[in-house]
C-alpha positions in Angstrom: 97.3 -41.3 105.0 99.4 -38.5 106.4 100.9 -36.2 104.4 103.6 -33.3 104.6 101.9 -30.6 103.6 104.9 -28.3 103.0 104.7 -28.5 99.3 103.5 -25.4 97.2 100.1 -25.9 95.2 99.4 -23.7 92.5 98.5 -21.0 95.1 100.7 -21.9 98.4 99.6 -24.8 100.2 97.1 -25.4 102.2 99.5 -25.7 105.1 101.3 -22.4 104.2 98.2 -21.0 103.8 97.1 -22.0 107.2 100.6 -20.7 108.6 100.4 -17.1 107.1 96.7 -16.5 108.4 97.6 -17.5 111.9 101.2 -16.1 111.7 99.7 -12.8 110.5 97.0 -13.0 113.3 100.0 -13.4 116.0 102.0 -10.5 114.9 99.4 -8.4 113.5 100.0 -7.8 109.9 98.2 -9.2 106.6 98.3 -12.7 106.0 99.2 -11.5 102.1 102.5 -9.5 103.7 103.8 -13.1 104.3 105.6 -15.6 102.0 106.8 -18.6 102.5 110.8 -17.3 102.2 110.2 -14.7 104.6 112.5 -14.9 107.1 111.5 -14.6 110.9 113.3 -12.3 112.2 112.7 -10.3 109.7 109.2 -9.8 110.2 109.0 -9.5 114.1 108.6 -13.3 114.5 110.8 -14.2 117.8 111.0 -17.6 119.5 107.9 -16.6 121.7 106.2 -15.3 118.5 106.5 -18.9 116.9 105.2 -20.3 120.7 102.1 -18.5 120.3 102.0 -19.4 115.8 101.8 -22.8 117.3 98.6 -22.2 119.4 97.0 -20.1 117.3 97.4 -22.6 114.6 96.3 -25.5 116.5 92.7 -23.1 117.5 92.8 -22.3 113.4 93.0 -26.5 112.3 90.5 -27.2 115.0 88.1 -24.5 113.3 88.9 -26.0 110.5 87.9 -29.1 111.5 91.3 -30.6 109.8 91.6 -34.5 111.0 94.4 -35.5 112.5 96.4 -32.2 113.1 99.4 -31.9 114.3 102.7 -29.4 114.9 106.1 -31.1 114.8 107.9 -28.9 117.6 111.1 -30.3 116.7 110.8 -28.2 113.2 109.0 -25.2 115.2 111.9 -25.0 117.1 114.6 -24.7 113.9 112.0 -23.1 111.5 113.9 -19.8 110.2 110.9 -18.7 107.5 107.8 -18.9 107.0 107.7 -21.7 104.6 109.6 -23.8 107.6 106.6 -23.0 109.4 104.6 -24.4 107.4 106.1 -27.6 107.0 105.9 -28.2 110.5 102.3 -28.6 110.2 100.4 -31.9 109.4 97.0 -33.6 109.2 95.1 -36.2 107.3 93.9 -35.3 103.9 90.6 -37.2 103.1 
C-alpha cells in the first residue's frame, strides 16, 4: 500500500525525519535545528534550495533502500515549511 507519510509518530516521522537529514545536509546546518513548522525562508531554504532537498532526498531513500519512493513536485513546489516538505515524500511501507 502507499502511504502519506506526513503524519507525526511519537518522534517525527519517518518522512520528516528523512526531510530534516537531507534538508540539513543541503543547507548545512543540524538536522536537530529543523522542525517540521520551520518555515523556509526562514532558514536559508530558497526555491533552488528545495531543488537540490529533492535530489539529495531521492540519493538518501535510495540508501535507504525505501521501496517505492517517490517526491510529489507539485507539493515541492508550494511547500512553505519543513513539515510541507515532508509530506511531499512517499514510499511503500512493508
Amino acid at each position: 500500500t502507499m502511504t502519506a507519510v506526513g503524519e507525526p509518530g511519537p518522534h517525527g516521522s519517518a518522512a520528516s525525519q528523512l526531510t530534516c537529514r537531507a534538508l540539513g545536509h543541503v543547507l548545512g546546518v543540524a538536522p536537530s535545528q529543523l522542525r517540521d513548522d520551520s518555515p523556509l525562508p526562514d532558514i536559508g531554504a530558497d526555491s533552488v534550495a528545495v531543488l537540490v532537498f529533492a535530489d539529495v532526498v531521492e540519493a538518501f531513500a535510495v540508501q535507504a533502500e525505501l521501496p517505492g519512493f517517490s517526491v510529489d513536485s507539485a507539493k515541492l513546489r508550494v511547500a512553505r515549511n519543513v513539515g510541507d516538505l515532508a509530506e511531499s515524500l512517499t514510499w511503500q511501507t512493508r
